[in-house]
N, CA, C and O of each residue as an XYZ file, in Angstrom:
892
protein
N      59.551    189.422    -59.777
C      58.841    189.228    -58.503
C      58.491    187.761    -58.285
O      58.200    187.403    -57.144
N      58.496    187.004    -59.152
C      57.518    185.633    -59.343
C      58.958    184.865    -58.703
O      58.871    184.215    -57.662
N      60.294    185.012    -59.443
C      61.339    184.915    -58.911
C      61.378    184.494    -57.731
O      61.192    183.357    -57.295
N      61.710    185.759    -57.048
C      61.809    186.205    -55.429
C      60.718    185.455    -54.666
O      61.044    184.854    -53.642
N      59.617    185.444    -55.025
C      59.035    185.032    -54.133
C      59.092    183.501    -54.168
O      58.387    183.087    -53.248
N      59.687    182.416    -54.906
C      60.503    181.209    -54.741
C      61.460    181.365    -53.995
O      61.587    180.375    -53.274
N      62.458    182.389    -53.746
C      63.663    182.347    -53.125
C      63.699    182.145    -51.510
O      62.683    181.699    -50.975
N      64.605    182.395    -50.879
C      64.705    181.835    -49.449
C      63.884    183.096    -48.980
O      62.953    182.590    -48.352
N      63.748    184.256    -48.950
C      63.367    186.001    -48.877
C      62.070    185.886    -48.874
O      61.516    186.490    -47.956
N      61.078    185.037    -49.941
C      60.003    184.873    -50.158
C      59.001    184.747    -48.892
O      58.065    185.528    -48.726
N      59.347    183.523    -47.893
C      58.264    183.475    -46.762
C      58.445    184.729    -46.005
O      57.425    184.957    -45.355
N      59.359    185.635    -45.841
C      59.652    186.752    -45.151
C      58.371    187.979    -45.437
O      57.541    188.537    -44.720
N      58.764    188.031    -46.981
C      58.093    189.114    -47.704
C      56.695    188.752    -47.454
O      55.859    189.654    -47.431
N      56.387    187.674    -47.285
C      54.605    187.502    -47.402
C      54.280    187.316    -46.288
O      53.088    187.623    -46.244
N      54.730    186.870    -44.957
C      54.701    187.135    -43.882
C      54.426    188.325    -43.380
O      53.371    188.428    -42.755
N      55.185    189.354    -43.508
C      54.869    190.775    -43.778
C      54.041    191.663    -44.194
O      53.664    192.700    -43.647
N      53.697    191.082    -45.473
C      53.182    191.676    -46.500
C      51.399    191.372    -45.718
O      50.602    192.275    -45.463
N      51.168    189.883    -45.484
C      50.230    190.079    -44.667
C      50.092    190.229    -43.383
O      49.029    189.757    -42.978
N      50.831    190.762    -42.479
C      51.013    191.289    -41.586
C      49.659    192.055    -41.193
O      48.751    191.702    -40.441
N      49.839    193.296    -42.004
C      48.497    194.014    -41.198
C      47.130    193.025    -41.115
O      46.391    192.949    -40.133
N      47.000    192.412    -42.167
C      45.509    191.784    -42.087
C      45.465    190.436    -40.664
O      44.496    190.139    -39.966
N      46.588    189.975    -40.632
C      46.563    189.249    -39.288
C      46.717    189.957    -38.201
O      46.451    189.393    -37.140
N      47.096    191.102    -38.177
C      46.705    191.968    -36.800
C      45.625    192.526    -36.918
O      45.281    193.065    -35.867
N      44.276    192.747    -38.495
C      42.900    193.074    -37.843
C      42.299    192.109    -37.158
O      41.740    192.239    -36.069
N      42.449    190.812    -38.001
C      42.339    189.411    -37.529
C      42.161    189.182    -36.231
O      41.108    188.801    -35.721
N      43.196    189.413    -35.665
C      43.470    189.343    -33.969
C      42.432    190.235    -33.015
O      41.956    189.816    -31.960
N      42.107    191.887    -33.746
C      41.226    192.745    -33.298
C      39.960    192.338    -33.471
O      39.113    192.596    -32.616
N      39.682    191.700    -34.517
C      38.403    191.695    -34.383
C      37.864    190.497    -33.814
O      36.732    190.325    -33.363
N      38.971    189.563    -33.904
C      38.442    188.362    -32.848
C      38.108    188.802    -31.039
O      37.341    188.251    -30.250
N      38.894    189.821    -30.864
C      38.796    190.390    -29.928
C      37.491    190.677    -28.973
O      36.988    190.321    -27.907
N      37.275    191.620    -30.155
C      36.169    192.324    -29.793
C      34.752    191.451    -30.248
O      33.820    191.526    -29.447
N      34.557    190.686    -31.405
C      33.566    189.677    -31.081
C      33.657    188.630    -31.062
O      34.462    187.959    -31.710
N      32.560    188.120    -30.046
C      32.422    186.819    -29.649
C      31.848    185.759    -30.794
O      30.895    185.984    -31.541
N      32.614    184.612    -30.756
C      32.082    183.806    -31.682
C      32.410    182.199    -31.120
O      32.854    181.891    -30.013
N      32.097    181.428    -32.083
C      32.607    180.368    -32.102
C      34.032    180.336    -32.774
O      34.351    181.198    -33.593
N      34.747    179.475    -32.461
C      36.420    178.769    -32.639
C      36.190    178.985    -34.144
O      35.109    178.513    -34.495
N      37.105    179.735    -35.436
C      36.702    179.247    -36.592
C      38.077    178.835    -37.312
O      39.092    179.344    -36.837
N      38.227    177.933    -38.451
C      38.919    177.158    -38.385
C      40.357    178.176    -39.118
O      40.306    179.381    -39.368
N      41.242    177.491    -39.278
C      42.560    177.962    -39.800
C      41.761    178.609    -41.125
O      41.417    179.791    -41.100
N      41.528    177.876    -42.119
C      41.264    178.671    -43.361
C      40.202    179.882    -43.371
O      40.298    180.913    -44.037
N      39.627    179.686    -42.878
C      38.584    180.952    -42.306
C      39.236    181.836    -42.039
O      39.251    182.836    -42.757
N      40.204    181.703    -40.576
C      41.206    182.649    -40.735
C      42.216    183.459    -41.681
O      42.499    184.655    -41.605
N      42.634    182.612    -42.491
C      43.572    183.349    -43.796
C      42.779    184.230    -44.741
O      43.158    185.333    -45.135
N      41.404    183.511    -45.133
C      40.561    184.259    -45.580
C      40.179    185.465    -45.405
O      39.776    186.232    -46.279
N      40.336    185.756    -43.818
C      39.380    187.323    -43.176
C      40.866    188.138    -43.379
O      40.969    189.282    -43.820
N      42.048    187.212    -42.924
C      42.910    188.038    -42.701
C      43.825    188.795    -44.240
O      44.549    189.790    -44.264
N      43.411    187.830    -45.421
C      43.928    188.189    -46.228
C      42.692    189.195    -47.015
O      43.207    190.242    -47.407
N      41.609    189.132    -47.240
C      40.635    190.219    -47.214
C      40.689    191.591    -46.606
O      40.538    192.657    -47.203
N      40.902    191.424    -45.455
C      41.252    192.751    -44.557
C      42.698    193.469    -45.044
O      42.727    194.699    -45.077
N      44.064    192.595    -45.475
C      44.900    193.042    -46.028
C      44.790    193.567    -47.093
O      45.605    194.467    -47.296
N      43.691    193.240    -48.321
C      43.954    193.447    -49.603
C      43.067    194.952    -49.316
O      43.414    196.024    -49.813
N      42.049    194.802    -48.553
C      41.688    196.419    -48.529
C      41.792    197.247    -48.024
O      41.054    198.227    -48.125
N      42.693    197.144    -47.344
C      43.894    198.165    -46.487
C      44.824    198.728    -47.199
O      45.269    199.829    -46.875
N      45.282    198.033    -48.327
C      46.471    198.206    -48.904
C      45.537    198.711    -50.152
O      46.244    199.496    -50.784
N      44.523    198.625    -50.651
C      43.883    199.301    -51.544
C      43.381    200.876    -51.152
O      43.680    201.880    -51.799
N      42.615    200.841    -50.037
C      42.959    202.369    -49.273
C      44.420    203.139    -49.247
O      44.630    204.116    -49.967
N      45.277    202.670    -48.461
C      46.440    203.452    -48.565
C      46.918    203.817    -49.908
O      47.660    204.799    -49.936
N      46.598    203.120    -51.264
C      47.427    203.401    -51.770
C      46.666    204.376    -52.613
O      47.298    205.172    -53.309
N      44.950    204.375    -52.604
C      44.151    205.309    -53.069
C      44.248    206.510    -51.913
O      43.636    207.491    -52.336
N      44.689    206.700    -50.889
C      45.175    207.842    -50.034
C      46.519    208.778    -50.039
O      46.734    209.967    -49.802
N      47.369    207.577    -50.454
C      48.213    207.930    -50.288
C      49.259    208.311    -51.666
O      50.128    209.170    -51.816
N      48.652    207.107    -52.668
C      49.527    207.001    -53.736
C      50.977    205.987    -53.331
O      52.120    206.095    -53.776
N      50.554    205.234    -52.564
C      51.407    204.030    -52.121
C      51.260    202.944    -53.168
O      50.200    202.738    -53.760
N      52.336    202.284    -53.358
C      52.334    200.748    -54.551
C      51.419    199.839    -53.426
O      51.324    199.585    -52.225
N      50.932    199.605    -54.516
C      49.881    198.212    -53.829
C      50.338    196.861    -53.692
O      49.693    195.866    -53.361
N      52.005    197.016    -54.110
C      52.762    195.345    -54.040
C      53.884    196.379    -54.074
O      54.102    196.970    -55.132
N      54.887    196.735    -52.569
C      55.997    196.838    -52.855
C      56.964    195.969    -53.033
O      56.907    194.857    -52.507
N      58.043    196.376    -53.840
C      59.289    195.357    -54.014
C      58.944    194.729    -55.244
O      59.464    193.676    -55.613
N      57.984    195.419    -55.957
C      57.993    194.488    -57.541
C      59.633    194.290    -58.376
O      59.708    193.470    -59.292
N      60.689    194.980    -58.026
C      61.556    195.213    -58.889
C      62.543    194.416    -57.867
O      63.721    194.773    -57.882
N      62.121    193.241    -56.874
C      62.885    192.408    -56.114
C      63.346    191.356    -56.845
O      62.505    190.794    -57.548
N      64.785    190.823    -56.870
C      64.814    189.623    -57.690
C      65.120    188.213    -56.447
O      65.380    188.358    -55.253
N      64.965    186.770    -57.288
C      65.507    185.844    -56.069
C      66.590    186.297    -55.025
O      66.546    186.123    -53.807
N      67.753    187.031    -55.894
C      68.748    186.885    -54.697
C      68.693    187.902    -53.526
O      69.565    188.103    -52.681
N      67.584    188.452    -53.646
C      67.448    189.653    -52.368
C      67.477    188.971    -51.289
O      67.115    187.795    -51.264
N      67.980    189.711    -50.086
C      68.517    188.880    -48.900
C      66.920    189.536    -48.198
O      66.107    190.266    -48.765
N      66.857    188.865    -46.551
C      66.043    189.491    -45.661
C      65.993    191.082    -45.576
O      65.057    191.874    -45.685
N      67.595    191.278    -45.298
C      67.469    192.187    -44.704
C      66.902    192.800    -45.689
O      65.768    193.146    -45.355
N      67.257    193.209    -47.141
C      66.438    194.198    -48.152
C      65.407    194.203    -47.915
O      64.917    195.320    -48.079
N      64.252    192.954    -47.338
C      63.113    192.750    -48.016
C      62.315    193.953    -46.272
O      61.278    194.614    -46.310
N      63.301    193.806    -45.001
C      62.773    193.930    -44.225
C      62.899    195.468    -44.374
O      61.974    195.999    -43.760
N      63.752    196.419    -45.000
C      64.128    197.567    -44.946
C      62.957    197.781    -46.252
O      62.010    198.505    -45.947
N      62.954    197.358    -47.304
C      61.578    197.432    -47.503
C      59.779    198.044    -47.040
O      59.122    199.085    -47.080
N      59.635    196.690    -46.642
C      58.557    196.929    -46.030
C      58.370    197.343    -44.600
O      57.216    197.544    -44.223
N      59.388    197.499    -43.739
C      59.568    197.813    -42.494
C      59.417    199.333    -42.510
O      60.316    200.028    -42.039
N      58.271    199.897    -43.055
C      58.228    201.175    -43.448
C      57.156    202.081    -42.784
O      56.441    201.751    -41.838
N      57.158    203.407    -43.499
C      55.447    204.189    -43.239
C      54.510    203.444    -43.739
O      53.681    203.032    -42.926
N      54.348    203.057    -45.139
C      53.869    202.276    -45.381
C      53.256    201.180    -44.785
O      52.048    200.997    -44.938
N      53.859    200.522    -44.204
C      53.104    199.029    -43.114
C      52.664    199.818    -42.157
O      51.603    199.424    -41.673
N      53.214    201.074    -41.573
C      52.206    201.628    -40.439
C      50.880    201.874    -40.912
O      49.845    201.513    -40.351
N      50.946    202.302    -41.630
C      49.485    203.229    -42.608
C      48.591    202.002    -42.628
O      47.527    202.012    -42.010
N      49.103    200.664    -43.507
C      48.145    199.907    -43.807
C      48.036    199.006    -42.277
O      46.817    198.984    -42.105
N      48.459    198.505    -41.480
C      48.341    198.098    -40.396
C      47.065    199.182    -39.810
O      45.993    198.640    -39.543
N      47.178    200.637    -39.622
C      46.440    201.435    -38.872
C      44.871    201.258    -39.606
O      43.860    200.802    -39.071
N      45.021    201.739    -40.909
C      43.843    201.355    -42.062
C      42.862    199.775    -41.409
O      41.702    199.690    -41.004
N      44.235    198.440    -41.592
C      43.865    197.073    -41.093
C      42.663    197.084    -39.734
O      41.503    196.671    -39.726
N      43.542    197.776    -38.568
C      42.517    198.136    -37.500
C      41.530    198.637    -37.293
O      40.704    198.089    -36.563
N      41.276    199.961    -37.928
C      40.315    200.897    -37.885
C      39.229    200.180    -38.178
O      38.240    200.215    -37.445
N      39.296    199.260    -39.559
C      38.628    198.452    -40.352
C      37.960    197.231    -39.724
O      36.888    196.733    -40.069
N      38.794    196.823    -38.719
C      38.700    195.202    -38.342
C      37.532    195.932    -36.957
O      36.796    195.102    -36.423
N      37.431    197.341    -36.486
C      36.723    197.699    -35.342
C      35.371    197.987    -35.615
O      34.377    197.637    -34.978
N      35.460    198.725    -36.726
C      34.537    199.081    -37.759
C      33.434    197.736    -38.122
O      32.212    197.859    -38.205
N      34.107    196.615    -38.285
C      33.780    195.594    -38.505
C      33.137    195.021    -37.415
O      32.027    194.498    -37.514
N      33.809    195.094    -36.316
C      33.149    194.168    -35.093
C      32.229    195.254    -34.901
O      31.151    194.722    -34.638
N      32.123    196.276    -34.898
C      31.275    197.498    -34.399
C      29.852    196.974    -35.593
O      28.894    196.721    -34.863
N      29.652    196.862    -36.343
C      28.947    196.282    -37.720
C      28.403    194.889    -37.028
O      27.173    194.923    -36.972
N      28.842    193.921    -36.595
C      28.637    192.449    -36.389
C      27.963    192.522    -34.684
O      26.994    191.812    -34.414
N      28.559    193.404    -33.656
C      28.384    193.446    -32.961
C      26.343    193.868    -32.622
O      25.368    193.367    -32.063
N      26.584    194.640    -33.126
C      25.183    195.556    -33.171
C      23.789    194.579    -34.294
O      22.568    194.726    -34.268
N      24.432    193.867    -34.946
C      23.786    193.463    -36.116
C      23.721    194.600    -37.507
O      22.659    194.674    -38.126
N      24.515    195.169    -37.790
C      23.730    196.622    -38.791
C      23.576    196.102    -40.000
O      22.464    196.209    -40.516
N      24.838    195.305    -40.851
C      24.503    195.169    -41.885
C      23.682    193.588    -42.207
O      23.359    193.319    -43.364
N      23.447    192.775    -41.255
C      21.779    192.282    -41.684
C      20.584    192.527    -41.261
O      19.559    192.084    -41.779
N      20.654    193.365    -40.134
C      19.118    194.022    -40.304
C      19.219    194.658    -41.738
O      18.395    194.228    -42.546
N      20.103    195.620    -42.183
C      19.679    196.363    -43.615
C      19.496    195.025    -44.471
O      18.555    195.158    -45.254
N      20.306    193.385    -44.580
C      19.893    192.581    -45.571
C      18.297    192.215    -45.666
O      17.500    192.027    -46.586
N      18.223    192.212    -43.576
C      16.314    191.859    -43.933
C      15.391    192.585    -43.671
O      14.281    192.265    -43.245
N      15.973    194.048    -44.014
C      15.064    194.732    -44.628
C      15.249    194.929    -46.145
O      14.688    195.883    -46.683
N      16.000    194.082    -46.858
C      16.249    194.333    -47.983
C      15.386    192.398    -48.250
O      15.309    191.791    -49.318
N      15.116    192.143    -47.495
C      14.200    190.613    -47.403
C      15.556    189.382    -48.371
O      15.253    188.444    -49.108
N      17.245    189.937    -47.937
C      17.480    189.373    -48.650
C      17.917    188.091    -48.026
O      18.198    187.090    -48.685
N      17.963    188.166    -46.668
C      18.273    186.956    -45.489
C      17.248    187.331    -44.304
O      16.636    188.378    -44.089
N      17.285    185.772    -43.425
C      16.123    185.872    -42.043
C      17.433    186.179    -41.299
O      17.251    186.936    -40.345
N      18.800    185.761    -41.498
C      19.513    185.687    -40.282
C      19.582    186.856    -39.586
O      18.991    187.882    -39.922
N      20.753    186.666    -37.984
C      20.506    188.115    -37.176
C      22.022    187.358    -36.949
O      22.450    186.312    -37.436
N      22.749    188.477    -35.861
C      23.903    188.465    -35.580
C      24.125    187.302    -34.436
O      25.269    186.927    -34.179
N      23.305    186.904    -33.949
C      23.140    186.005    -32.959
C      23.667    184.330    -33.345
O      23.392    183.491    -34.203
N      24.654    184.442    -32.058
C      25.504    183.329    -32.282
C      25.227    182.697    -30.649
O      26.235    181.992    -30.693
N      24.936    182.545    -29.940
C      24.722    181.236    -29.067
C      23.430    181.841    -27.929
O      23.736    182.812    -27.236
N      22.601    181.487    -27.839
C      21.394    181.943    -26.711
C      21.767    182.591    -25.160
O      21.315    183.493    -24.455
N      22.769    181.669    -25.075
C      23.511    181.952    -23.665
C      23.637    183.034    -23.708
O      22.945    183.840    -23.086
N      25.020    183.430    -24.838
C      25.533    184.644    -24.625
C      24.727    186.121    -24.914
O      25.017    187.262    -24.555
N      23.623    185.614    -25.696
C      22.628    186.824    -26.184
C      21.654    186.746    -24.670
O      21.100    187.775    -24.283
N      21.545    185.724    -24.054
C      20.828    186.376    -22.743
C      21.067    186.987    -21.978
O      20.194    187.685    -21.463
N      22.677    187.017    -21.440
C      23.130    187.799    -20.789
C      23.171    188.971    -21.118
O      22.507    189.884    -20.627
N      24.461    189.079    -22.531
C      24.997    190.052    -23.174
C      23.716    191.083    -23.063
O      23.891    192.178    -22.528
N      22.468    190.720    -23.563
C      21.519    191.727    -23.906
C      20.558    191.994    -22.601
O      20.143    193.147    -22.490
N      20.297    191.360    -21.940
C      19.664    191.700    -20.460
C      20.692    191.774    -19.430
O      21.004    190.926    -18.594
N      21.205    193.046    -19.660
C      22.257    193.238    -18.612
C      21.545    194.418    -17.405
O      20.919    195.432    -17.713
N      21.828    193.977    -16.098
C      21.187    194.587    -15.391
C      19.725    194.017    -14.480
O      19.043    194.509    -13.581
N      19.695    192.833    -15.191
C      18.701    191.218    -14.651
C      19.330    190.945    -13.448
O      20.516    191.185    -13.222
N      18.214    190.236    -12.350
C      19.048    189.480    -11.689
C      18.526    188.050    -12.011
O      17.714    188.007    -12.935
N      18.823    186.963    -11.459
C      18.755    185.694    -12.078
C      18.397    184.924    -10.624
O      18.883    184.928     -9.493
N      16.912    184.049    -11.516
C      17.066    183.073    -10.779
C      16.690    181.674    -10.975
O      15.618    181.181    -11.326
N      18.027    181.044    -10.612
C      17.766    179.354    -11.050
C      16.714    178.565    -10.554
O      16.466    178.801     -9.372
N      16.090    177.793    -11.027
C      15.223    176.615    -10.416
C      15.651    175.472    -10.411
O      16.413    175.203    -11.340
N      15.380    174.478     -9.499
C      15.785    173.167     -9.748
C      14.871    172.472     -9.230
O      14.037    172.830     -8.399
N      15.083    170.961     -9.953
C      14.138    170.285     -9.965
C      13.648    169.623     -8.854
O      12.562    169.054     -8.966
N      14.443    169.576     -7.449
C      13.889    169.473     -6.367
C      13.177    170.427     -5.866
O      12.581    170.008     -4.873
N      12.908    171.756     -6.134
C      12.046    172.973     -5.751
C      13.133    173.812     -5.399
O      12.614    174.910     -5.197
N      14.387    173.903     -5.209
C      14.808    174.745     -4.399
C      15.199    176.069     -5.639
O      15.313    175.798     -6.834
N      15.332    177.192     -5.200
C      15.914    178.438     -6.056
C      16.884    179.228     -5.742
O      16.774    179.509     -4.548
N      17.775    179.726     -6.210
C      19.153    180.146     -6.197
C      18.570    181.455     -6.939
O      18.082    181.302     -8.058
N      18.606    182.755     -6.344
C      18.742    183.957     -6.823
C      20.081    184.901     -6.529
O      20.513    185.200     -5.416
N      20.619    185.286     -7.807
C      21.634    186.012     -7.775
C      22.216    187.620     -8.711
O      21.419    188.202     -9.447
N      23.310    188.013     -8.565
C      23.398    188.985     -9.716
C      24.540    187.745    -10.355
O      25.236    186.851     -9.874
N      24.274    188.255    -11.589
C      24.860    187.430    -12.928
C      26.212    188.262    -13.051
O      26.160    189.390    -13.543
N      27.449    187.716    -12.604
C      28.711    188.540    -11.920
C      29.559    188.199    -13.539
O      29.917    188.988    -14.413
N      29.657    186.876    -13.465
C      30.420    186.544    -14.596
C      29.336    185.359    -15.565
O      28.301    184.880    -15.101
N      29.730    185.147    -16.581
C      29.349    183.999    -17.513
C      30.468    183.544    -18.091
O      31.609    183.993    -17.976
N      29.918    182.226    -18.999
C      31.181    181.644    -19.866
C      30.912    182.242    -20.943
O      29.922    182.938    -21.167
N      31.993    181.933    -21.817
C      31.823    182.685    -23.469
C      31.385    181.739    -24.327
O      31.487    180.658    -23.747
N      30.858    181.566    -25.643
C      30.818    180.500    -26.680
C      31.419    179.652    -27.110
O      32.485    179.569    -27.719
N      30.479    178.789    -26.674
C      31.660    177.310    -26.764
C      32.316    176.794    -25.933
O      33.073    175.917    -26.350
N      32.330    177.045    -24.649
C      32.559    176.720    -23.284
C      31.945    176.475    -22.945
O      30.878    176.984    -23.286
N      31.958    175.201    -21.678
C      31.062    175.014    -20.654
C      29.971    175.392    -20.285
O      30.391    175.853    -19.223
N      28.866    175.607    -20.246
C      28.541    176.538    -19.236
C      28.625    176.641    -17.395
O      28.158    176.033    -16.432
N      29.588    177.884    -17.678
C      29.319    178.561    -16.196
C      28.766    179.593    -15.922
O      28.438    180.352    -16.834
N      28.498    179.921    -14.524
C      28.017    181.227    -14.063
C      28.005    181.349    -12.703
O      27.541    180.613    -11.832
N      28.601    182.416    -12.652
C      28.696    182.977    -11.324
C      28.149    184.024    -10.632
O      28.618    185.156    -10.749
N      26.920    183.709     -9.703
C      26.094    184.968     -9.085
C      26.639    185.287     -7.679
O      26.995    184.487     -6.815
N      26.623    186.944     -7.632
C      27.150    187.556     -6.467
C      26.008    187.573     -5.920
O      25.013    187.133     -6.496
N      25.971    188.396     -4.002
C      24.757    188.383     -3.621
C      23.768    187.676     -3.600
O      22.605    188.078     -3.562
N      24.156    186.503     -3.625
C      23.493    185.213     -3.845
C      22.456    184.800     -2.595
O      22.918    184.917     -1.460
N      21.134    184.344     -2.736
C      20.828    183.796     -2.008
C      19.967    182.518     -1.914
O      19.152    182.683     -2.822
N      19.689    181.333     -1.322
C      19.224    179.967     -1.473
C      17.837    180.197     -1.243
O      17.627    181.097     -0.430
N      16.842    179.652     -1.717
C      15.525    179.802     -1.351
C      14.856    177.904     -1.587
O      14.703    177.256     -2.622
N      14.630    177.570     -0.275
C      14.447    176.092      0.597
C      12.840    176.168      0.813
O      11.968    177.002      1.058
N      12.999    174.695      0.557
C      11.168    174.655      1.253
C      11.576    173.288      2.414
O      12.096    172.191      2.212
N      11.071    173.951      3.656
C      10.965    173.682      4.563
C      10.237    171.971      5.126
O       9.230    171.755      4.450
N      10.441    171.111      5.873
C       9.238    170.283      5.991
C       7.907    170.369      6.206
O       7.180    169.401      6.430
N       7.516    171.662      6.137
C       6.188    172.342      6.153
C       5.668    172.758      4.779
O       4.525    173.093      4.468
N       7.077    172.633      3.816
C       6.683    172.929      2.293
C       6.675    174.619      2.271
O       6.040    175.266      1.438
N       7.483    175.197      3.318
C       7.177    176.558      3.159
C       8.592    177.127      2.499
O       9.470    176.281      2.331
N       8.813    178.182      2.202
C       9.962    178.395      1.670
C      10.607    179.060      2.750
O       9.990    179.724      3.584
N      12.217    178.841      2.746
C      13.101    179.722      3.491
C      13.964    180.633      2.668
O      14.064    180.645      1.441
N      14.536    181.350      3.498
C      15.694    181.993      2.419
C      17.031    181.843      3.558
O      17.029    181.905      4.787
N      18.082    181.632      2.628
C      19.326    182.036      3.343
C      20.281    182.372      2.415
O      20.477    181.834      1.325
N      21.018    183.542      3.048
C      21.851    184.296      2.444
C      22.996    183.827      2.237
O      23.535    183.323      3.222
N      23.612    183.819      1.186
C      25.321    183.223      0.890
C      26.166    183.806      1.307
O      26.303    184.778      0.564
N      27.135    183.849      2.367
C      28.019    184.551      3.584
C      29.380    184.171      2.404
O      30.095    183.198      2.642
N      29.589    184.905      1.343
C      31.052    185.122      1.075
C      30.633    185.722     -0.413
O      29.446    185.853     -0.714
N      31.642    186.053     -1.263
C      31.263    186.885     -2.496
C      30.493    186.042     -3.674
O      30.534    186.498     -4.817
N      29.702    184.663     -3.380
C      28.590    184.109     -4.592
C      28.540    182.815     -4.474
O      28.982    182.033     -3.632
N      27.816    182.671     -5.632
C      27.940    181.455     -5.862
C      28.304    180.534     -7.293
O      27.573    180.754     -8.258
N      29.292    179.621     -7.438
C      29.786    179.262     -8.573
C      28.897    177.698     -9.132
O      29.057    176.547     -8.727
N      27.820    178.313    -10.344
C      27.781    176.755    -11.023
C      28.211    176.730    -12.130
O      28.423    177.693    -12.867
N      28.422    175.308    -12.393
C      29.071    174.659    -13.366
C      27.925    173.170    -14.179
O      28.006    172.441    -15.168
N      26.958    173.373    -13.034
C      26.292    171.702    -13.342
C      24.974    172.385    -13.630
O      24.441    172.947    -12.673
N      24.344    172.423    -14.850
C      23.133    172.748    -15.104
C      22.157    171.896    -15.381
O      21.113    172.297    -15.893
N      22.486    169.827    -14.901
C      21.572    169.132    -15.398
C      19.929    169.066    -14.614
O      18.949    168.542    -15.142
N      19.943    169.859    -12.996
C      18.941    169.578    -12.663
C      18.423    171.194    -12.436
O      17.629    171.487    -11.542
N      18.932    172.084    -13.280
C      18.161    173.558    -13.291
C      16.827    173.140    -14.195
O      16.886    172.128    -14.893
N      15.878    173.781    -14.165
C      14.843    173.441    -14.775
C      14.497    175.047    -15.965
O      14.025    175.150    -17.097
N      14.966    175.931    -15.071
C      14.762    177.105    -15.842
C      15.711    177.822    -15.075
O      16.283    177.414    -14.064
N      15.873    179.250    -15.798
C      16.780    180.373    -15.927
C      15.540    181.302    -15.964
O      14.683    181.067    -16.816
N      15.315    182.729    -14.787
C      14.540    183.437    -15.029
C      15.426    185.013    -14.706
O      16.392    185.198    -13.966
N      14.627    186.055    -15.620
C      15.352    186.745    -15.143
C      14.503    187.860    -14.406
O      13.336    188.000    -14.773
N      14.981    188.633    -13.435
C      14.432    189.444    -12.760
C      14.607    190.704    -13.004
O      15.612    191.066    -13.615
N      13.420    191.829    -12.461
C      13.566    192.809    -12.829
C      14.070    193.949    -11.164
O      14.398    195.125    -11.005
N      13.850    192.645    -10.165
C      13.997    192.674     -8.718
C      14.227    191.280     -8.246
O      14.050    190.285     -8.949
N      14.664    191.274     -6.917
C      14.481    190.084     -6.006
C      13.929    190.603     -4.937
O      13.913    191.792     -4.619
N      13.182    189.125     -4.027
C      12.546    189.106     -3.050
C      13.510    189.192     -1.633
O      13.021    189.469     -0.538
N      14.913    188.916     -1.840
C      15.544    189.246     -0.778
C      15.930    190.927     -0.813
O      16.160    191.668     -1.769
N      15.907    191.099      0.180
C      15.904    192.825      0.769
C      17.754    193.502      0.842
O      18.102    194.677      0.728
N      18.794    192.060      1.105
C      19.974    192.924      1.476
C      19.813    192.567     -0.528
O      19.695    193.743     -0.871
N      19.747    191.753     -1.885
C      20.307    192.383     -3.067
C      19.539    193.406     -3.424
O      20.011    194.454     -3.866
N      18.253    193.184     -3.259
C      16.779    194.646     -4.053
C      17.803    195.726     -3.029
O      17.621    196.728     -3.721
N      18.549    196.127     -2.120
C      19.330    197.190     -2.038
C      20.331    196.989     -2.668
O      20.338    198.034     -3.318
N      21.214    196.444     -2.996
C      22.499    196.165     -3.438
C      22.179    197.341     -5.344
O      22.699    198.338     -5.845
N      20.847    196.189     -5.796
C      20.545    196.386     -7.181
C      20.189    197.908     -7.490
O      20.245    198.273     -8.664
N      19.798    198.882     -6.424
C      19.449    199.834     -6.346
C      20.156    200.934     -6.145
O      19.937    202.054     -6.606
N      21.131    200.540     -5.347
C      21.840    201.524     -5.536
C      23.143    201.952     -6.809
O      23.715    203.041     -6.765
């Protein structure tokens, strides 16, 4: 085997071989949000997720936990692909997924460090950028910006950016709230589907609502 895997066949077989763990890889980046993490991070999750996929199947199944041990250098592709191009890679690929959902389902929720700090063995929580935990978790808010000239922008929170982007946000049902040369406030309604910012240097705060004071969204939100 030590052979073969020098031979030309070699990048094939391990390509493969970790195959399933770079397709949980892919799932579970999917499904949670994070920051960018680097190449080796990646090989890491993905070769972790492979090795215990392929340790399940083969405690399920009675599958070799390294097929092709009895491969020598001169095995061509095609052997290596008729090989592993099997039930086998389905099983552990399916195992790979289940696992990698299981996982984001785990990270997503926070489960296994609330149990660490209730086990007082870490302070951390699953929480990875403020932004996205304000939205993500007060869903059903409506929002309203302040800025530092007085004026306020109330909206529904339609879209956001993800971690590590910009920040944007885009409120539907939007409406402007002006103070007048009397210092009184106005309102006017945004005549098309929202409003798009991108520039948050003169917001002063982010509030969120449990209602608004304009009458066409407090119907919108209600129904």
């Amino acid at each position: 085997m030590d052979d073969f895997l020098k031979g030309d066949s070699g990048a094939v077989y391990i390509f493969l071989y970790l195959l399933p763990g770079f397709l949980g890889l892919a799932v579970y980046d999917y499904l949670v949000e994070g920051l960018p993490r680097e190449i080796f991070d990646k090989v890491v999750f993905a070769l972790s997720i492979a090795l215990v996929s392929y340790l399940t199947v083969s405690a399920l199944f009675a599958a070799p936990l390294v097929p092709g041990l009895g491969l020598s250098k001169d095995s061509d592709a095609a052997t290596v692909l008729s090989l592993l191009l099997g039930r086998n890679l389905i099983y552990v690929s399916a195992v790979s997924v289940i696992l990698s959902i299981l996982l984001a389902f785990l990270t997503n929720y926070g489960v296994m460090l609330w149990i660490f700090r209730k086990l007082r063995l870490t302070y951390k929580t699953s929480s990875v950028d403020v932004w996205q935990d304000t939205f993500y978790r007060f869903r059903g808010y409506w929002v309203r910006l302040s800025y530092s000239d007085g004026r306020e922008l109330i909206g529904w929170p339609q879209y956001f950016s993800s971690v590590g982007k910009p920040r944007e946000l885009f409120l539907s049902n939007a409406t402007w709230w002006l103070l007048d040369h009397e210092g009184e406030p106005t309102s006017i309604d945004v005549e098309g589907p929202g409003v798009y910012i991108s520039d948050f240097t003169e917001v002063t705060a982010i509030a969120l609502l449990e209602g608004t004071t304009d009458g066409r969204a407090g119907e919108t939100a209600s129904s």
